[in-house]
C-alpha positions as CSV (number, residue, x, y, z in Angstrom):
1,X,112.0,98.3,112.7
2,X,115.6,97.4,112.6
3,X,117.8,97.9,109.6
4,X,117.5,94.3,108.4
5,X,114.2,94.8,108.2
6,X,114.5,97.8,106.3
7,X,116.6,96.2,103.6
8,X,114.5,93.3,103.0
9,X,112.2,95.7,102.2
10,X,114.1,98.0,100.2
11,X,115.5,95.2,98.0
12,X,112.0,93.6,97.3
13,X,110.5,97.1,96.3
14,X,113.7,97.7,94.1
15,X,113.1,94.1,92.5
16,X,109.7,95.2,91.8
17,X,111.0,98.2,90.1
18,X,113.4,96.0,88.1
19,X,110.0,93.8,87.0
20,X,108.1,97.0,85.8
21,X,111.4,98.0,83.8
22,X,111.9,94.7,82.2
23,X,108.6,94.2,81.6
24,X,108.0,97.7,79.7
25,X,111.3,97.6,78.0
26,X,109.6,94.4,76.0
27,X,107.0,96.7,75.2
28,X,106.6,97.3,71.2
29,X,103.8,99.6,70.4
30,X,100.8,97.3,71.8
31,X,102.1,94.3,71.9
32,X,104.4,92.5,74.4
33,X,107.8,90.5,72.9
34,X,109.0,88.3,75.6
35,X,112.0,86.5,75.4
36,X,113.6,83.6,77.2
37,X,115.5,85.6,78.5
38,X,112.9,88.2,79.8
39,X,111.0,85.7,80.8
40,X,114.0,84.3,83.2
41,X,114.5,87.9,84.6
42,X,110.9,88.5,85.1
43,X,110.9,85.3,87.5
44,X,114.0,86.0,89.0
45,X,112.5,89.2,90.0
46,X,109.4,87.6,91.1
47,X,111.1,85.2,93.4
48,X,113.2,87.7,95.0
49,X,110.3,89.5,96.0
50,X,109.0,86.7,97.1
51,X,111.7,85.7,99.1
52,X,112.5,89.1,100.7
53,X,109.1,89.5,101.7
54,X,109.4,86.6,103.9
55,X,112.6,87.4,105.1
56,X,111.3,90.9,106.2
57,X,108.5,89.3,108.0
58,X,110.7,87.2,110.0
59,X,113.2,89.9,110.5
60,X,110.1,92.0,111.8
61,X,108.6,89.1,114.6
62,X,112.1,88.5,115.7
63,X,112.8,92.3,116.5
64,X,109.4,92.4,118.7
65,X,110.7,89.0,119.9
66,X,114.3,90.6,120.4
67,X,113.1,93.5,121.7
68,X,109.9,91.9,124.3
69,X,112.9,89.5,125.9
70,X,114.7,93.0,126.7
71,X,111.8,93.9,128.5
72,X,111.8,91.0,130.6
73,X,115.1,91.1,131.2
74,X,115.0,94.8,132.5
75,X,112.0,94.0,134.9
């Protein structure tokens, strides 16, 4: 897995982390308080994930793509 990969990765498991934060900092006893402005964050978060998911999926097929080519050109 190559380092781009790896970051993808990393940054949609840290805007996860950012989501569970933002959503329990609304938290007031049992109840949720939402804001516009939480709201926005929460799907900022969510499309970042989103987004870097897919990018780390293609980062992933083109490194087996990358690294199958190699082995033809080696043979």
């Amino acid at each position: 897995m190559s380092n781009w990969t790896k970051g993808f990765i990393g940054v949609a498991v840290a805007s996860q982390i950012a989501l569970f934060v933002l959503l329990f900092d609304c938290k007031v006893g049992d109840a949720f308080y939402i804001s516009g402005n939480e709201i926005l964050g929460m799907a900022l978060c969510s499309i970042c994930t989103i987004t870097y998911i897919f990018a780390s999926i293609m980062s992933h097929d083109s490194d087996k793509i990358r690294k199958k080519l190699n082995e033809q050109l080696q043979a």
